[in-house]
N, C-alpha and C positions, 0 to 999 in steps of 0.2 A: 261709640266705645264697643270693643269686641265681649264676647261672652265668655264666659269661662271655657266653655267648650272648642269657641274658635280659638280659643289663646292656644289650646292644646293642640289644636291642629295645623296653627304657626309653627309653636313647637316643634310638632314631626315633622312638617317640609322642613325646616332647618336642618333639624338631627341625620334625616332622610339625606339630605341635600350633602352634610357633611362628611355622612359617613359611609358616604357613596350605597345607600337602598334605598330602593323605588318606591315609593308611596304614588302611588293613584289616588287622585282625588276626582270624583263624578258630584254636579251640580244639577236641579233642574231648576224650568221657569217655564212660570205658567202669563197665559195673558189672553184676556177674553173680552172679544169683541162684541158689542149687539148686532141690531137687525142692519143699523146706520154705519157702521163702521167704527164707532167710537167706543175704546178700552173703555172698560169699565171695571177690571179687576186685572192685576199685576204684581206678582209675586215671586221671591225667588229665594230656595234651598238647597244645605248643600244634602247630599245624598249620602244616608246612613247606610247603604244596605247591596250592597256586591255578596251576593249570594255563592251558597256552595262552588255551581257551576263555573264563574268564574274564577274562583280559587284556583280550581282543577284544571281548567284550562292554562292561567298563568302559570302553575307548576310544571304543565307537562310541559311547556314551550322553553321553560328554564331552565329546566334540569333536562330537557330532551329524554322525557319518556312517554311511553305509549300509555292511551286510556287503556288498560287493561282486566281492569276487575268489574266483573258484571255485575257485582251488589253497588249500592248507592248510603254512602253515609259518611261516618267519622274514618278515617284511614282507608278509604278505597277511592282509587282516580276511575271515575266514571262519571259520566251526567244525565241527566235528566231531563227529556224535553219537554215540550208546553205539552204532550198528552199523558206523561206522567208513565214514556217507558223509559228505561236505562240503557244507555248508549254505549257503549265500550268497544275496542278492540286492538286492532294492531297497529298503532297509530296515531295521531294527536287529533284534532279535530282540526278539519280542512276545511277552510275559510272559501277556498278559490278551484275548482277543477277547468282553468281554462276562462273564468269569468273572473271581471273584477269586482274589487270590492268597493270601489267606487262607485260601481252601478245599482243598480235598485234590483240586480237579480241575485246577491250576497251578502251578506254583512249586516249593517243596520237601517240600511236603506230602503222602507217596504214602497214599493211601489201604488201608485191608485188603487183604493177600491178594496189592499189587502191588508186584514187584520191578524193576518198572523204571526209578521215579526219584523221588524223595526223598532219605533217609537209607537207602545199601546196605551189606553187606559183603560180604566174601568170602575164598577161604582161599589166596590167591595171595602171592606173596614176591617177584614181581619187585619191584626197585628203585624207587623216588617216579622221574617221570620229567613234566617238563615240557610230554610232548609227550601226556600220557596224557588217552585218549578216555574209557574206557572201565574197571571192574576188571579185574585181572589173571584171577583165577579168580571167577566174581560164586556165593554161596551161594542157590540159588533158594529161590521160596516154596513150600513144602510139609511135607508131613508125611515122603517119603518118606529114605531114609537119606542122610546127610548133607545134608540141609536144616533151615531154619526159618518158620517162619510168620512174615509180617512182619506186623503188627500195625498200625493206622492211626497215622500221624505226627501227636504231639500239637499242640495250638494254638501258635504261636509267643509266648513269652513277652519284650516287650520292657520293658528298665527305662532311666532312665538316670539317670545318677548326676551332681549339679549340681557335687558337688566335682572332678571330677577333669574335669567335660565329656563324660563317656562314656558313648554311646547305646550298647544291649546288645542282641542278638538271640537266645533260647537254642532249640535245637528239637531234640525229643527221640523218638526209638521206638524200642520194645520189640518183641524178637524172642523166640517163646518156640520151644522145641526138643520135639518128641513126633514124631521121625526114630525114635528106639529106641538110638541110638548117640550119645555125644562128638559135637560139633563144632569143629573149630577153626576159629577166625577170626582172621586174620592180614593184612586192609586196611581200608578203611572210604573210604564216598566222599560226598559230595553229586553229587543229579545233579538238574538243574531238565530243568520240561517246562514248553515255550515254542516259541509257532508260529515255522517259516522265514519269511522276509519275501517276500508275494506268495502266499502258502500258508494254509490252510485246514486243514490236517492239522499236528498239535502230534507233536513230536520232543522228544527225551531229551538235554542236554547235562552232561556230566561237569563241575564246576568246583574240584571239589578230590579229589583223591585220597590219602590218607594211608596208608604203610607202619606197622604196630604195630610198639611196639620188642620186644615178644616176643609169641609165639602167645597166647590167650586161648581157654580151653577155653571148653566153654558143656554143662555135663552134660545127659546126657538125664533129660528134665522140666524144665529149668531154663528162667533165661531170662535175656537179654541187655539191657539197655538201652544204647542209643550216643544218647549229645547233642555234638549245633556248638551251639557259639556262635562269634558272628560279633560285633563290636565294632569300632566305629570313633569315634577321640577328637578333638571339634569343637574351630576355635582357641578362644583366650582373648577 
């Protein structure tokens, strides 16, 4: 039986669906392996929480305007990157100079070894919060104690499904643990990497951040898998 929550969010794809406006909907899923190979924990939410930056992104792309206000808040198109300066300029935010975003060198694709944007976590508990750049506590790449290896972010897998009109986005990476210790993992983020406008140097923008509804161990030797998917349902 759905929840009052998800009935509401039937509701919008429909309304969405009808009334010809886009509703984005982002899910994650977690699933954790041990030292053997064998899940031990598997779970899956939809995502509350598409943060400032990509609002601002989607606006400019929509309305075809440039980021151009150098403050960061309520009515200024600007973003904020994961070191928490403000990005703006003449221009929207450039996904691609020549590189695809299919590749692990753009987009949400972090490649081996890199934590700083794709598919992160980390062991932080502040609150989902609107205005977030950044994770709260980000768990680095490494072997040493309380870290994990991040793993290259798989291919984007997209489907879509003619019955219902819904284009699928899934992307997934694996983190394995050889710290010597537990980890707990308690956020999860996307974070794209896409040049400033007017810039030559490519920067990290946070566009969803999600609070877990409970910690998630990750045994030492184990391993982690977190996938988005990202879906959005065309009119009729």
């Amino acid at each position: 039986m759905l929840s009052e929550e998800e009935k509401l969010y039937e509701e919008l794809r429909r309304l969405g669906q009808r009334l010809h406006i886009p509703a984005p909907e982002a899910f994650w899923e977690i699933e954790v392996r041990n030292g053997s190979g064998q899940i031990i924990r598997r779970f899956k939410q939809r995502s509350h929480s598409w943060v400032r930056n990509a609002y601002n992104m989607m606006f400019c792309y929509l309305a075809g305007k440039d980021l151009s206000n150098g403050s960061f808040g309520a009515g200024y198109l600007s973003l904020k990157d994961t070191a928490g300066a403000v990005q703006s300029g003449s221009g929207p935010v450039c996904l691609s100079q020549g590189s695809s975003v299919d590749s692990t060198s753009m987009g949400y694709r972090g490649p081996a070894g890199n934590d700083a944007y794709g598919i992160l976590v980390g062991s932080g508990t502040n609150p989902e919060d609107f205005e977030s750049h950044a994770l709260h506590v980000k768990i680095a790449n490494g072997t040493g104690s309380g870290q994990l290896t991040y793993v290259q972010s798989e291919a984007h897998a997209i489907s879509w499904n003619p019955g219902t009109l819904t284009m699928k986005n899934e992307l997934a990476r694996y983190f394995n643990n050889n710290s010597g210790i537990d980890v707990s993992v308690n956020e999860v983020a996307l974070a794209l990497r896409g040049y400033r406008p007017g810039s030559s140097v490519p920067y990290h923008y946070i566009t969803t951040r999600d609070l877990l509804v409970a910690t998630v161990t990750v045994p030492n030797t184990g391993q982690l898998k977190v996938t988005y998917t990202v879906q959005l349902t065309y009119p009729a």
